[in-house]
C-alpha positions as CSV (number, residue, x, y, z in Angstrom):
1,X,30.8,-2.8,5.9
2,X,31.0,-0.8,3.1
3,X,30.1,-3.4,0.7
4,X,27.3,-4.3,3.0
5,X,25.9,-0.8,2.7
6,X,26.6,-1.1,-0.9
7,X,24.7,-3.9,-1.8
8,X,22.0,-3.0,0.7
9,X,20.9,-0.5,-2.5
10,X,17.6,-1.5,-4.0
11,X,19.5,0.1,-7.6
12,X,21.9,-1.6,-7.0
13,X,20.6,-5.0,-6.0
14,X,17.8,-4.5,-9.0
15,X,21.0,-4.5,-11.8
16,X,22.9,-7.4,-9.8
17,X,19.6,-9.1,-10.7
18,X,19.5,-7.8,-13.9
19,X,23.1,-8.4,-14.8
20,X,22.8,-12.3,-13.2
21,X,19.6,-12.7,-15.6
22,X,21.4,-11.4,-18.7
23,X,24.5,-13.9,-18.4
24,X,22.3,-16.9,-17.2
25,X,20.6,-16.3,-20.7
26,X,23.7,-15.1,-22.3
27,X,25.4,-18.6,-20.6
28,X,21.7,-20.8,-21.9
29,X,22.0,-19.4,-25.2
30,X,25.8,-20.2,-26.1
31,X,25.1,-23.6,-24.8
32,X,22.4,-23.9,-27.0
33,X,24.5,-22.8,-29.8
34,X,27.0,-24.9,-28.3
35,X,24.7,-27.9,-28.9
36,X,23.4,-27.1,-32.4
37,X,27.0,-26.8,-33.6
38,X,27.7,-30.0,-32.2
39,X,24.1,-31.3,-33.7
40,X,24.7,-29.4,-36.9
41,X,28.2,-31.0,-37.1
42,X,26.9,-34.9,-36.5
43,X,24.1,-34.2,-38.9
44,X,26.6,-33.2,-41.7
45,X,28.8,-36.5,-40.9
46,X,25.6,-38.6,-40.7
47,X,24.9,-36.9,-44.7
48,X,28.8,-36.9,-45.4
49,X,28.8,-40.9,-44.3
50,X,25.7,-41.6,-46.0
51,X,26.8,-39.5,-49.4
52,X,30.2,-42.1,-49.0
53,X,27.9,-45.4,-48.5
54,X,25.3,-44.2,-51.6
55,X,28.2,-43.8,-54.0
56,X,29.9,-46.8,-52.7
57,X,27.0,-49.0,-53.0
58,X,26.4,-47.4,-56.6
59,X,29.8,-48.2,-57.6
60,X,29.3,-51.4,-56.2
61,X,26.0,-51.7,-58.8
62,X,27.7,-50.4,-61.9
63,X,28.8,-53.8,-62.8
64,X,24.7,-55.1,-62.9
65,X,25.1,-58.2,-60.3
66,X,24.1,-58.3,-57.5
67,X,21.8,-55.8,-57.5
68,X,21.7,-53.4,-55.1
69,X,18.2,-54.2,-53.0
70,X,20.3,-57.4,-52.7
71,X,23.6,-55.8,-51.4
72,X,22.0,-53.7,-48.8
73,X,20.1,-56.9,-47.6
74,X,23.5,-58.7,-47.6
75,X,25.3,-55.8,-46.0
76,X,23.0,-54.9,-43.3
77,X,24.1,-51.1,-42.7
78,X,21.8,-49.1,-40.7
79,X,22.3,-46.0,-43.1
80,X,20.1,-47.7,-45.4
81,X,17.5,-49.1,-42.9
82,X,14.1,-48.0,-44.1
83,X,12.7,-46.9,-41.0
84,X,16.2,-44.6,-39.2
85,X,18.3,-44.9,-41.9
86,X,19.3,-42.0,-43.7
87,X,19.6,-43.1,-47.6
88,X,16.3,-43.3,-48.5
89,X,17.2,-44.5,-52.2
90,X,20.4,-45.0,-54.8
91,X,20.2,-44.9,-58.3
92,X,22.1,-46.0,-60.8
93,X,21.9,-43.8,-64.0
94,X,23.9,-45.7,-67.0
95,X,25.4,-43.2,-70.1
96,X,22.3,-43.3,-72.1
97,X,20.5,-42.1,-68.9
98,X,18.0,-45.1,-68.2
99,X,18.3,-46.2,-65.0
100,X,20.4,-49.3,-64.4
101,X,19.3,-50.1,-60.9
102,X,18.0,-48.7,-58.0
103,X,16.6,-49.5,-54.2
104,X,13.6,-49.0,-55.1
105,X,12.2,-51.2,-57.3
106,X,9.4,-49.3,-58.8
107,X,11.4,-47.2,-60.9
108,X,12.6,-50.1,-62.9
109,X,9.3,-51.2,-63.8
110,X,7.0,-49.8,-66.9
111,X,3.6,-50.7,-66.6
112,X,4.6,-53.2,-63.7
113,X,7.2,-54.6,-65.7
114,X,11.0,-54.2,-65.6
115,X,12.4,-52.7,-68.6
116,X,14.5,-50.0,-69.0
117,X,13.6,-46.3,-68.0
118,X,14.6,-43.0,-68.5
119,X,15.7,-40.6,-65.8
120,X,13.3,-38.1,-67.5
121,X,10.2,-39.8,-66.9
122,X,10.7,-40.0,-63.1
123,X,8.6,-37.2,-61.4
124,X,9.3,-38.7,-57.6
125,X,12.5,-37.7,-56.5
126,X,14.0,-34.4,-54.5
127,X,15.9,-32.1,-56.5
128,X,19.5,-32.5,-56.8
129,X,21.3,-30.1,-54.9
130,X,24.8,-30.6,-56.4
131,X,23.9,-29.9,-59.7
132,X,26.2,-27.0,-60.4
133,X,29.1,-29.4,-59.1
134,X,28.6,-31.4,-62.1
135,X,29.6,-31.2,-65.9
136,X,27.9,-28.5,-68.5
137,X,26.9,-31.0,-70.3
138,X,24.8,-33.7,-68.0
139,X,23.3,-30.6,-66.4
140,X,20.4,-30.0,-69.2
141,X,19.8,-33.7,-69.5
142,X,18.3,-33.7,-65.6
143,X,14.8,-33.9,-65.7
144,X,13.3,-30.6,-64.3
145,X,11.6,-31.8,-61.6
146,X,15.7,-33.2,-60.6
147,X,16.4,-29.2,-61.1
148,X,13.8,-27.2,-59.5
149,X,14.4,-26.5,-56.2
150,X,11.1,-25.7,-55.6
151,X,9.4,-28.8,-56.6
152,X,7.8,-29.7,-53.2
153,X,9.5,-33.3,-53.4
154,X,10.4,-34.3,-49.4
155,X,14.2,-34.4,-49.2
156,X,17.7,-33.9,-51.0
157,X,19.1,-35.6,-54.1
158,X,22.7,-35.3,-54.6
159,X,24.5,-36.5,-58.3
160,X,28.0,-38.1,-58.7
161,X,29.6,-38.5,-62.3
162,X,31.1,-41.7,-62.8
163,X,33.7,-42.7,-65.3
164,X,34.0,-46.0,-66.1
165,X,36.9,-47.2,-68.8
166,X,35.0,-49.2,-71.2
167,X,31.0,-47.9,-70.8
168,X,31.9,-44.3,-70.7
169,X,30.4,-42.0,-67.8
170,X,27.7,-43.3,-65.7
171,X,25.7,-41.5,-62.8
172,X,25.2,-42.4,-59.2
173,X,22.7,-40.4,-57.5
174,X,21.9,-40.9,-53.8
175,X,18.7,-39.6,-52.4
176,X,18.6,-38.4,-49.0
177,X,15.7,-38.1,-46.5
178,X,14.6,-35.0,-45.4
179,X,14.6,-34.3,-41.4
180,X,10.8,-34.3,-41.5
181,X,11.0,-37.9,-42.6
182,X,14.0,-38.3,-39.8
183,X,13.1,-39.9,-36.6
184,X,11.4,-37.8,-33.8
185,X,14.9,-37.6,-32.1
186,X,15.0,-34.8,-34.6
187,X,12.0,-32.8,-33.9
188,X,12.6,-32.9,-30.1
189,X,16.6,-31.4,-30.6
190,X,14.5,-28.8,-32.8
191,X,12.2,-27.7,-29.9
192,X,14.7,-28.3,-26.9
193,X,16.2,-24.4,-27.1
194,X,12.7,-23.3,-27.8
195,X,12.2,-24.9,-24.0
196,X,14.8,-23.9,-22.8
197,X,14.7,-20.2,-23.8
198,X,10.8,-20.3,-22.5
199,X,11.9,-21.1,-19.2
200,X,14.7,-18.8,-19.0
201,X,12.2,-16.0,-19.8
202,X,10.1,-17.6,-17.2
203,X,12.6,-17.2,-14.7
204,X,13.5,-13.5,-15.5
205,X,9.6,-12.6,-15.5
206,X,9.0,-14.4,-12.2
207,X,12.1,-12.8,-10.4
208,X,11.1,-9.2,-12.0
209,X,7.8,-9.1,-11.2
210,X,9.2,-10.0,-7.5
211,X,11.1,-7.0,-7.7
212,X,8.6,-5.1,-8.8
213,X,5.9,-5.9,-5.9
214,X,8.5,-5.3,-3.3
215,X,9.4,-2.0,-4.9
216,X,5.8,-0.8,-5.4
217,X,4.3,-2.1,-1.8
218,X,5.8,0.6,0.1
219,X,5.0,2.8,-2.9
220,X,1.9,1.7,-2.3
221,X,2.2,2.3,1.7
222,X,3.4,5.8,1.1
223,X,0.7,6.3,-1.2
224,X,-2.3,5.2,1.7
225,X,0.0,7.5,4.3
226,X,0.2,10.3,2.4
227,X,-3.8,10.3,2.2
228,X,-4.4,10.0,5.6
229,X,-1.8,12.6,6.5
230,X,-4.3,14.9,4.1
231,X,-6.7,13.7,6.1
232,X,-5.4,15.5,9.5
233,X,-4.2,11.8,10.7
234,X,-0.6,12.3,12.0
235,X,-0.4,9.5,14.2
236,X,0.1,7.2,11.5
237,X,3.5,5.7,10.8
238,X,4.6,3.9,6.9
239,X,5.5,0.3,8.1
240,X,8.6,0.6,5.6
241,X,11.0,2.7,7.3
242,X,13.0,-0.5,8.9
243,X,14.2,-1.7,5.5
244,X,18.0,-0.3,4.2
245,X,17.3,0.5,1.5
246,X,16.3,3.7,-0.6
247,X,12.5,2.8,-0.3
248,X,13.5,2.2,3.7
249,X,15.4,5.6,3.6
250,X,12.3,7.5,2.5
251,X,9.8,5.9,4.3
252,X,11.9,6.7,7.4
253,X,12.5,10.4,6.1
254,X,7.8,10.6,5.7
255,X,7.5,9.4,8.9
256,X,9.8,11.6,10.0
257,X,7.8,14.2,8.1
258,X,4.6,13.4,9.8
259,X,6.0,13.6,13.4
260,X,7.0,17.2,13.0
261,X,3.7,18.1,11.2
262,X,1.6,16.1,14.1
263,X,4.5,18.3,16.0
264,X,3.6,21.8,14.1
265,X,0.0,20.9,14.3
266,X,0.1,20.7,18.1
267,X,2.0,24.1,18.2
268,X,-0.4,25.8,15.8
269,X,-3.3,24.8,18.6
270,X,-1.1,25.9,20.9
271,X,-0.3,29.9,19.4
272,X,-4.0,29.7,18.4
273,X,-4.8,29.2,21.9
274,X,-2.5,31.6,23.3
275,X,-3.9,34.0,20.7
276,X,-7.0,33.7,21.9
277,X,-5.8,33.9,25.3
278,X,-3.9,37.4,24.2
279,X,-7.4,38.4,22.8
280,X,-9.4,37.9,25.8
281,X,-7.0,39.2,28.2
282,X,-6.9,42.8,26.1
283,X,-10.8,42.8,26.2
284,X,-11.3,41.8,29.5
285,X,-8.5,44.8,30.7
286,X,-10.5,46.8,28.1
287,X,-13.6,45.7,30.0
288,X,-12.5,45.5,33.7
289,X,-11.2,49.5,32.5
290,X,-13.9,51.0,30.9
291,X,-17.2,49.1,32.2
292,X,-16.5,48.6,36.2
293,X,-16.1,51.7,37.1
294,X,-19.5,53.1,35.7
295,X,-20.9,49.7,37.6
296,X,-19.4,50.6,40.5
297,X,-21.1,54.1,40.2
298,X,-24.4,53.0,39.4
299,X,-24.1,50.6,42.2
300,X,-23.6,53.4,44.6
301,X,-25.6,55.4,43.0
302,X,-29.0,52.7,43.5
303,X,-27.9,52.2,47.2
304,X,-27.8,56.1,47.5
305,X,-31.2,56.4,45.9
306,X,-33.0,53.5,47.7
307,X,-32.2,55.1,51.3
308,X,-32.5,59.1,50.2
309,X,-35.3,59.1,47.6
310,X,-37.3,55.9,48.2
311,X,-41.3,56.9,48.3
312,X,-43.4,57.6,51.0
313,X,-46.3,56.0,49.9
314,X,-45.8,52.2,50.4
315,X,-47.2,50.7,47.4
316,X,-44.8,52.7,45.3
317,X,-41.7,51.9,47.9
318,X,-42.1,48.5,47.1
319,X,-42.2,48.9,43.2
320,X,-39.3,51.1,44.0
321,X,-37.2,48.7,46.0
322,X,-38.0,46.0,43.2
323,X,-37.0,47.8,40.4
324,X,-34.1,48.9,42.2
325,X,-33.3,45.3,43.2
326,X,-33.6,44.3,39.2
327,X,-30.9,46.9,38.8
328,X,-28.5,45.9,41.4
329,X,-28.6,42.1,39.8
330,X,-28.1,43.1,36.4
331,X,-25.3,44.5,37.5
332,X,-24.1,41.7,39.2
333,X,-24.3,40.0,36.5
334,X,-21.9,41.9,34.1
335,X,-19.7,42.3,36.9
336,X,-19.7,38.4,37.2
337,X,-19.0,38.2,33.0
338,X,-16.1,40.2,33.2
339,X,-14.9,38.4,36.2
340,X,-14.9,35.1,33.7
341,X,-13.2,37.2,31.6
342,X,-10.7,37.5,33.7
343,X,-10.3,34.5,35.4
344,X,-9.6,32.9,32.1
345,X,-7.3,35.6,30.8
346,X,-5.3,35.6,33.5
347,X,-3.4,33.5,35.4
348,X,-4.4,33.7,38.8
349,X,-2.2,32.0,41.6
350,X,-3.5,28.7,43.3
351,X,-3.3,28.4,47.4
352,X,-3.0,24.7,46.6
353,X,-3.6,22.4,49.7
354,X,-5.5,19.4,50.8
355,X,-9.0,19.6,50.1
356,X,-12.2,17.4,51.0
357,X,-13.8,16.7,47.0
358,X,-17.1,15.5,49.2
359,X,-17.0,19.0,51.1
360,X,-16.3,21.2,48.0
361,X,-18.7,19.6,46.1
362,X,-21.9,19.8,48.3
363,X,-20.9,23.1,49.3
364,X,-21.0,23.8,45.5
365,X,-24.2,22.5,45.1
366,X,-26.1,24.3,48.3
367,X,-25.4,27.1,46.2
368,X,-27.5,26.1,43.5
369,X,-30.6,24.1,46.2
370,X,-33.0,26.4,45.9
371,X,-33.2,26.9,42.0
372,X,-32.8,23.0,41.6
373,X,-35.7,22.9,44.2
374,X,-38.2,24.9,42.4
375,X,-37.2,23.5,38.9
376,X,-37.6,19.7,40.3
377,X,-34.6,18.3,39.9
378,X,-32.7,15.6,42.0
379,X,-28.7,16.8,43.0
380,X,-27.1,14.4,45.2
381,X,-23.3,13.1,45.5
382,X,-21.6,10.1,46.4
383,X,-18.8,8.7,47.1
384,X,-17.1,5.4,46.5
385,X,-14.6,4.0,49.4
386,X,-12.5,6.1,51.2
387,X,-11.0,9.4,49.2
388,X,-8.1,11.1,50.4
389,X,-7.9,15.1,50.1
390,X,-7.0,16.2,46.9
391,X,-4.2,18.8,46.5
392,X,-6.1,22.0,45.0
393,X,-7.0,25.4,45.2
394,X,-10.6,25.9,46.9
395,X,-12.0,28.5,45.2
396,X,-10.5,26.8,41.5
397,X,-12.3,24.1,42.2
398,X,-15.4,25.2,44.0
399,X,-15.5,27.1,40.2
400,X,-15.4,24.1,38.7
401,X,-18.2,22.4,40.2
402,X,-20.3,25.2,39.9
403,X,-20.1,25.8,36.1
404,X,-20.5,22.1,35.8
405,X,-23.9,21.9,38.1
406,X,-25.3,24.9,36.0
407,X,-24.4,23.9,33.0
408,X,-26.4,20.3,33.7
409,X,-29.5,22.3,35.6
410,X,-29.5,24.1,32.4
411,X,-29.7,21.3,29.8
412,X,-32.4,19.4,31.8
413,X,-36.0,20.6,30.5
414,X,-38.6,20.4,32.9
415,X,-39.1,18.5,36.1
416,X,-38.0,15.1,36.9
417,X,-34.3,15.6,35.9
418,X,-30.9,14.5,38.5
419,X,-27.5,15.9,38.6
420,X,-25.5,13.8,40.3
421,X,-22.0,13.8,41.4
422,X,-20.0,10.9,42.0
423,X,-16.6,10.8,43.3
424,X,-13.9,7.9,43.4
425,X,-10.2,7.3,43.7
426,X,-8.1,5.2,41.0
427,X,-4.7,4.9,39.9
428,X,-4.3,3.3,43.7
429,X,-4.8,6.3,45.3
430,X,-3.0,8.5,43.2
431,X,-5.8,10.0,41.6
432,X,-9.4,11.3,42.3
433,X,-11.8,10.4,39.8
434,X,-15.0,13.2,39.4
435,X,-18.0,12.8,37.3
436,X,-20.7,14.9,36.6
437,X,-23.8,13.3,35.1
438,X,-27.1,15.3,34.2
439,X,-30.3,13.9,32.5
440,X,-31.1,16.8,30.2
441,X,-30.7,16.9,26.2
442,X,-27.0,16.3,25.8
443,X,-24.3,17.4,23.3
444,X,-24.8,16.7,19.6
445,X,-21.7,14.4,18.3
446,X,-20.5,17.2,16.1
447,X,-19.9,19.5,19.0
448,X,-18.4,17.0,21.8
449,X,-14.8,18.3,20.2
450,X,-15.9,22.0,20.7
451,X,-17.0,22.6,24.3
452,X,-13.7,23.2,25.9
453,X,-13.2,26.3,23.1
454,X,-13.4,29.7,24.6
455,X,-16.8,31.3,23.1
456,X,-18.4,28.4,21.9
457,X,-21.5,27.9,23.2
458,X,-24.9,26.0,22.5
459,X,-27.2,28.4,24.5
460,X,-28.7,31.7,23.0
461,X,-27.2,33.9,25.9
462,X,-24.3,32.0,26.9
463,X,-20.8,33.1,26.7
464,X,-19.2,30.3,25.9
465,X,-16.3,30.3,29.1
466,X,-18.0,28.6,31.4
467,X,-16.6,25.0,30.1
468,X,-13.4,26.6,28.8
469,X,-12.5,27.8,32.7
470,X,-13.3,24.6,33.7
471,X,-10.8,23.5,31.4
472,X,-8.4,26.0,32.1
473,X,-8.4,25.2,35.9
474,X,-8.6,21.3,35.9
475,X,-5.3,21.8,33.2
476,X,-3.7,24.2,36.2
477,X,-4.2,21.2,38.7
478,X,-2.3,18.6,36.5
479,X,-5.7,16.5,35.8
480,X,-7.7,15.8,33.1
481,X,-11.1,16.3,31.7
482,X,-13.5,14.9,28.9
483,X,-17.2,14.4,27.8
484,X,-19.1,11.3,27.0
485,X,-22.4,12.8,25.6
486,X,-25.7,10.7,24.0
487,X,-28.6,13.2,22.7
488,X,-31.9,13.0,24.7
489,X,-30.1,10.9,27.1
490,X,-27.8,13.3,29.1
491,X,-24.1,13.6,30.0
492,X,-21.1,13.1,31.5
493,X,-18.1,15.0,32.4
494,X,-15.4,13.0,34.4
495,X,-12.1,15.0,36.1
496,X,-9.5,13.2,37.5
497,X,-6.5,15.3,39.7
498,X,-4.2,14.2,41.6
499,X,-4.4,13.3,45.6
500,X,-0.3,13.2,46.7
501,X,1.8,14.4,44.8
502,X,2.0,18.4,42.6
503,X,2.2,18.5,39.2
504,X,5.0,20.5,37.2
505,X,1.7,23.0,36.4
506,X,0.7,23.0,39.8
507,X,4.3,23.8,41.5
508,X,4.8,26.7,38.5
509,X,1.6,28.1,39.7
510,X,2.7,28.2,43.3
């Protein structure tokens, strides 16, 4: 096991790699070598038997007959073949240094002749490479072009001294071909290791850059996570984190990284929330403390005045009463903003029982059938099958469906509009299904994500709670609430709760 999880290491996987690609080239290069010492070696016994046949045959010539064109024909050895062999010529140099005889023909003719010819006036052969081997004093009588190495002349002369008992010392020199004249066997053995070498790079390049795309790709993947983790997306997982090894290990190590800052991010909403909860609940005490009981005093106060002080004269007992009744409803009203304040500050217990949705909800909107009346506007509910009760607290939800009606009589502009209510079951019973559509102006898209927030608000003189107890009392229920908004063409809020059985919120709240 522990090899397993030893091996399992990218590292240590990349220098196995490495390490089986430096002796696989290591291993093709010795054989190579291998190869071209054995080459090298056969090559020196192919010039070493050819050196031994040139001088033989020139010994063979010293004595003038046969000559040595005729010797080679008779002899038949491959060495001196014209085509594979590798003598290309043997000459026979006597001790006044004309040439005695040779295989090629030419250089015993003068003019096209044959006559005797001095070594020095051949310009055609290689230089001869033993040339230090031999005495002091042959070496200066070499024609230059048999001494410069540099001559240009294709392939190797080598130069034997011959003594001979009655004609004194005589000269054999054997001219070799070079291995650009040799067959293409040659060239082939020369580019073999070249092909060899090329594809061993080939494979190290092909298995490297292997590596290095599975190496990068969840570098890559990180890369494209970590950007869209800036981008507030923390549901985003790197598709890595199942491999073992280190790229695995850290991939598993950023996802874990983005589930506790999806995590944190959900708590931060959560303190900011119960921050703001905090806030509103010290200014609606603040509020309920230092504003209601002046309200309550100038309450009394109107009553007292409307019954002890109202006018005689009629005219001005009815501007009286109606000014007096414009006072009592403004105060109404503040007393019915702090009770928001209140209601979303503090918890309030829920008498939670079965309910009729159908019964809350047109008792919620009798409430509103006058001012609907007079503004035009069509309210009606329906119902789809049969619903059974809902587990809730009345007056909860009866505040529910009254901030929702408003809020839709309040976007439609003008006459002609409908608010209807429309009320289902789903989940097989488990769940009751409200939605409440208006026709007015809708929610712009950049806002949808806002309304639930306490204090935002579209409308010049709204407080920005209405939705936000809504919220706050569908949430106490155990159900669930969203929006589906299109500008100019209305919306639609849809609650679902539950029908049997309480929620955890619900039964903490009983």
């Amino acid at each position: 096991m522990k090899a397993l999880r030893f091996t399992s290491s990218f590292r240590v996987r990349f220098l196995l790699v490495l390490a089986a690609l430096l002796i696989l080239t290591l291993g093709t290069q010795y054989l190579l070598n291998l190869r071209a010492g054995r080459t090298n070696r056969r090559l020196r016994e192919q010039q070493e038997q050819a050196l031994i046949a040139g001088v033989a045959l020139g010994v063979k010539g010293l004595v003038g007959k046969p000559r040595l064109v005729e010797v080679i024909t008779r002899e038949n050895n491959p060495l001196f073949d014209s085509k594979t062999g590798r003598v290309a010529n043997v000459i026979i140099v006597d001790n006044e240094w004309f040439i005695s005889d040779s295989l090629d023909l030419e250089l015993l003719k003068v003019n096209g002749e044959y006559a005797k010819r001095r070594l020095q006036e051949v310009t055609t052969l290689p230089a001869v490479m033993n040339l230090n081997q031999l005495p002091e004093e042959d070496r200066a009588k070499f024609p230059s072009t048999l001494t410069d190495q540099t001559s240009g002349v294709s392939g190797e002369s080598h130069a034997f001294a011959i003594e001979t008992a009655d004609k004194g010392r005589w000269h054999v020199i054997v001219v070799l071909k070079s291995f650009r004249e040799a067959p293409s066997f040659w060239n082939a053995q020369a580019a073999r290791p070249l092909v060899y070498t090329l594809g061993v790079l080939l494979a190290a390049t092909i298995v490297a850059a292997i590596l290095v795309w599975r190496f990068t790709r969840p570098i890559k993947d990180l890369s494209n996570a970590a950007r869209r983790v800036a981008e507030g997306d923390f549901d985003f997982r790197v598709p890595a984190a199942n491999r073992s090894d280190e790229m695995g290990q850290l991939a598993s190590r950023f996802n874990e990284m983005i589930a506790r800052l999806g995590h944190l991010r959900e708590v931060e909403a959560q303190l900011h929330q119960a921050e703001q909860s905090a806030v509103v609940g010290r200014l609606a005490s603040a509020i309920a403390h230092e504003i209601r009981n002046p309200l309550n005093y100038i309450n009394l106060t109107l009553d007292h005045l409307r019954t002890a002080f109202a006018p005689e004269d009629q005219k001005k007992r009815e501007t009286f009463e109606r000014l007096a009744q414009q006072l009592k409803i403004e105060v109404a009203r503040i007393n019915t903003r702090i009770s928001e304040f209140l209601n979303y500050s503090r918890p309030s217990p829920l008498e939670m029982r079965p309910l009729d949705l159908r019964a809350e909800a047109e008792d919620a909107l009798r409430m509103v059938e006058v001012k609907a009346q007079e503004s035009g506007i069509e309210t009606r509910v329906e119902q789809t099958g049969e619903m059974p009760p809902v587990i809730g607290d009345a007056e909860a939800l009866r505040s529910v469906f009254t901030n929702l009606i408003i809020n839709g009589m309040q976007a439609i502009d003008g006459a002609g509009g409908k608010l209807t209510i429309r009320i289902s079951s789903v989940n097989s019973g488990h769940n009751a299904q409200i939605e409440v559509t208006d026709t007015g102006h809708g929610i712009a898209p950049e806002d949808i994500s806002k309304v639930f927030e306490p204090y935002f608000s579209t409308k010049d003189t709204g407080t920005g709670l209405g939705l936000a107890i809504v919220k706050k009392a569908v949430d106490d229920h155990g159900g669930t609430i969203s929006v589906k908004s299109k500008q100019g063409s209305g919306t639609t809020f849809t609650i679902t709760l539950p029908t049997s059985e309480l929620s955890d919120a619900q039964k903490s709240n009983r």
